[in-house]
Each structure stands twice: as C-alpha cells, then as structure tokens.
N, C-alpha and C positions, 0 to 999 in steps of 0.2 A: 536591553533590546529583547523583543520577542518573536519568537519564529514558533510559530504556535497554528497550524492549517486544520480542517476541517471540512473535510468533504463530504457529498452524499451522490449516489448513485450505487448504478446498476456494475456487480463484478465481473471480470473476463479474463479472460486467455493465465491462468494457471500454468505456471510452470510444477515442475517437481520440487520436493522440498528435498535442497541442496546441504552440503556442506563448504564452508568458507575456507581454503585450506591455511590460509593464514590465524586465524584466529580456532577454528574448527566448529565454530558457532555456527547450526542448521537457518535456514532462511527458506522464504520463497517467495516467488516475487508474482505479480498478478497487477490487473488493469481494471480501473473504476474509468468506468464512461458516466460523467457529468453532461446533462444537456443544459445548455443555454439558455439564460431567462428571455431572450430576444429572437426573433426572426429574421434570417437572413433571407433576402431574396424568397422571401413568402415559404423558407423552412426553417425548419428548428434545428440548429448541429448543436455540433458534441465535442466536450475535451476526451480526452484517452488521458489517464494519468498513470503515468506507473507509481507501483509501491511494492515496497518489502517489508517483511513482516519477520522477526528473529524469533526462531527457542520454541519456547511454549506456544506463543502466537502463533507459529508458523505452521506448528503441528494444529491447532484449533482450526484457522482457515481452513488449512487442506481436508479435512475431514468434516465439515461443518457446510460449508458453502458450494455450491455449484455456479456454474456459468448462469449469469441474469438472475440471481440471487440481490436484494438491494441490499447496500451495507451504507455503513456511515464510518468514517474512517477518521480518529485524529491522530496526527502525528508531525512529525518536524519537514519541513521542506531541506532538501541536499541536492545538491549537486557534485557531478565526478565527472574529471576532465578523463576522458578516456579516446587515443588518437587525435588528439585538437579538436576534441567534440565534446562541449558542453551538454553531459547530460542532468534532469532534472527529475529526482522524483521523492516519493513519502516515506520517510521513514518511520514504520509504528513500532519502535523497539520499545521506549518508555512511555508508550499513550495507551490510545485505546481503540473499540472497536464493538460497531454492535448491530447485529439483523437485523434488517426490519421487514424481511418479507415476511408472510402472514407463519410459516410455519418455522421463523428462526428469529422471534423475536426475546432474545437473550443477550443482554448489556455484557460484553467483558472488558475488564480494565487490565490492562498488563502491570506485569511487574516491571519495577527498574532493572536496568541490566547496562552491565559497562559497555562504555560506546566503543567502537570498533577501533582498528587502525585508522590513519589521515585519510583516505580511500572510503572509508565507510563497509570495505570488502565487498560491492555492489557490484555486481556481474553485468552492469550494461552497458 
C-alpha cells in the first residue's frame, strides 16, 4: 500500500517549534491553504491542511518561510483520534519539502527519522 501525498500551496498560521514530551523530538506544526482546481458558486475555495514537520525540518521551516510563502509539501497522510475526533493531517518527518516563492526557491529532502509513538505525538 502507499500513503505517499503531495501538496502545493500557500503556508499559514505557524505555530512555535515545540517539544513532544513523550519522545522529546522538536516539531511544528503549520497550515498549507490548497485552492480548488473548480468553482464553486462562481468562486474558487480553499483546503486548510495541517502539517507537522520534525527535527531539522522543523527548525528549517520556522526560520526559512513566512506566512504566504508557496511551498510544496510531500509527506505521509495520519490521522489521530483525539476526544472522539478524527483528526487529519501531513506528516513531513521522512519526505520532503521545497519554496517556491521567488526568493526561497531551495529543494530540501529530509532525513529519515524514527516514527513516533502510536499517536504520532501530534498536538491536535
């Protein structure tokens, strides 16, 4: 099977870059807004997606990218039942990641890194 996603769009809402107190691995987590190849009702919307980003990556984001920055994002799709709430988002701990607005257009591939506890340690 593969669970293998790939997004492009515009970055948002940064959190700080945390520590996971179960495993103590840094993270941060942030929002790609994906617009719609179609029209709705004669306008164009938008996904929100969350992602989290571990380690080195997390430290690159935070210091690399601003709000409305474009990026391209690949990483695994997860989910984490938290209160009877399915939530859903990208995990770039073994992919990758790369600018593409005009003044951050630099390709970076992450390293592999051991996956987390059954949780994913995913704050949402």
């Amino acid at each position: 099977m593969i669970n293998n996603l790939t997004i492009n769009g515009y970055v948002s809402k940064f959190s700080d870059i945390k520590t996971n107190e179960k495993t103590g691995r840094s993270y941060i987590t942030f929002t790609v807004i994906v617009q719609r190849d179609f029209l709705q009702n004669g306008k164009r919307e938008a996904d929100f997606i969350n992602c989290v980003a571990w380690a080195h990556n997390a430290d690159y984001i935070k210091r690399n990218f601003r709000d409305g920055d474009i990026i391209a994002v690949t990483g695994k799709l997860r989910t984490v039942m938290t209160d009877n709430v399915r939530t859903f988002f990208v995990d770039v701990s073994d992919a990758g990641f790369c600018g593409l607005s005009p003044r951050r257009v630099k390709a970076v591939s992450a390293k592999k890194s051991p996956e987390t506890d059954g949780d994913f340690g995913v704050p949402f």
